[in-house]
C-alpha positions in Angstrom: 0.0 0.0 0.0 0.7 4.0 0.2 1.1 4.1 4.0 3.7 5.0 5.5 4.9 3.4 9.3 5.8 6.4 11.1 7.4 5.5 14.7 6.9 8.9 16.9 9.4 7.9 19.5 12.1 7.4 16.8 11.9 10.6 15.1 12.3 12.4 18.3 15.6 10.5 19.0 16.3 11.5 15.8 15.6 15.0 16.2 17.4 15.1 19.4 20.6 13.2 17.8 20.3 16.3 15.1 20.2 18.6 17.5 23.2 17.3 19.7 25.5 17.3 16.1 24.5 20.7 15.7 25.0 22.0 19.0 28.5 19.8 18.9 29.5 21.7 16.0 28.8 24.9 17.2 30.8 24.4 20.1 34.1 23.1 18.4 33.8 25.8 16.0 33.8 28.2 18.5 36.2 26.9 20.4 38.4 26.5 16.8 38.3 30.1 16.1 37.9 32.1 13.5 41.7 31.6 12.2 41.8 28.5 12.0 42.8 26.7 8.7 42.8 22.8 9.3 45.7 21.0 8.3 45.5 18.2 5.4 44.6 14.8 7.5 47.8 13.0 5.9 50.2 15.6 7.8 47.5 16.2 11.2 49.3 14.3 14.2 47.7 13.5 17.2 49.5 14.4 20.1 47.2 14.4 23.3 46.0 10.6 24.3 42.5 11.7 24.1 42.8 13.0 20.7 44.4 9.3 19.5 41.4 7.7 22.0 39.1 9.5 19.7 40.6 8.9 16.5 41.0 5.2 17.1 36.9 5.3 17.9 36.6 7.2 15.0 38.1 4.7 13.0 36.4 1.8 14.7 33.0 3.3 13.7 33.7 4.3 10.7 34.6 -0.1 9.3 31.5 -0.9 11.5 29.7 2.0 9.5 31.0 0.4 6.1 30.9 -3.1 6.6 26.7 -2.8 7.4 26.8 -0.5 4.2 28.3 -3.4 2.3 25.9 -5.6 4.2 23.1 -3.6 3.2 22.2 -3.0 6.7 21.5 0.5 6.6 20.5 0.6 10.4 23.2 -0.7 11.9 25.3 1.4 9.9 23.1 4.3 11.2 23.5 2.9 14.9 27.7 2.9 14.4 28.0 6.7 13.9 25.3 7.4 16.2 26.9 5.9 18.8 30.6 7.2 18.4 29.0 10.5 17.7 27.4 10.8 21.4 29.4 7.9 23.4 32.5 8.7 22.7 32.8 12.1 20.6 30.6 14.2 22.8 30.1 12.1 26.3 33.9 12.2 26.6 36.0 13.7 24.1 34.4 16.9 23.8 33.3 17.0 27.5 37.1 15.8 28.7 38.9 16.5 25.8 42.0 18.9 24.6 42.4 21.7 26.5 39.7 20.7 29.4 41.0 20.2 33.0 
């Protein structure tokens, strides 16, 4: 048929997941500067242990992200980079991260 399934408890998480990458944004931006010009990735080296902690996450999310891509399962792709984004990216690194007592 036409209809749609439309769960109203997921697209609140989802909105609130939106807002917490915008929000995220904002605040490393800030935080960045308006000077700053980012460094190509192939000469950026992490010095702090958080910022290889967060990298290494990074990573890990990003080959569980592409091997449910390859899988075709779209959600748990999904589920990968929502949870590095607000387990590990914002929860800690961002709260605890470079430059934070």
């Amino acid at each position: 048929g036409d209809d749609i399934r439309l769960d109203a408890s997921a697209a609140l998480s989802y909105r609130r997941f939106c807002n917490k990458v915008w929000n995220a944004v904002k605040f490393v931006l800030a935080a960045l500067g308006p000077r700053f010009v980012p460094q190509p990735p192939e000469e950026t080296v992490p010095r702090r242990p958080m910022d290889r902690w967060v990298l290494s996450r990074l990573a890990r999310a990003a080959g569980e992200c592409g091997r449910r891509m390859e899988a075709l399962e779209v959600h748990g792709a999904l589920a990968a980079v929502h949870h590095f984004w607000l387990r590990s990216f914002c929860d800690v690194y961002l709260v605890g991260g470079p430059g934070r007592p």
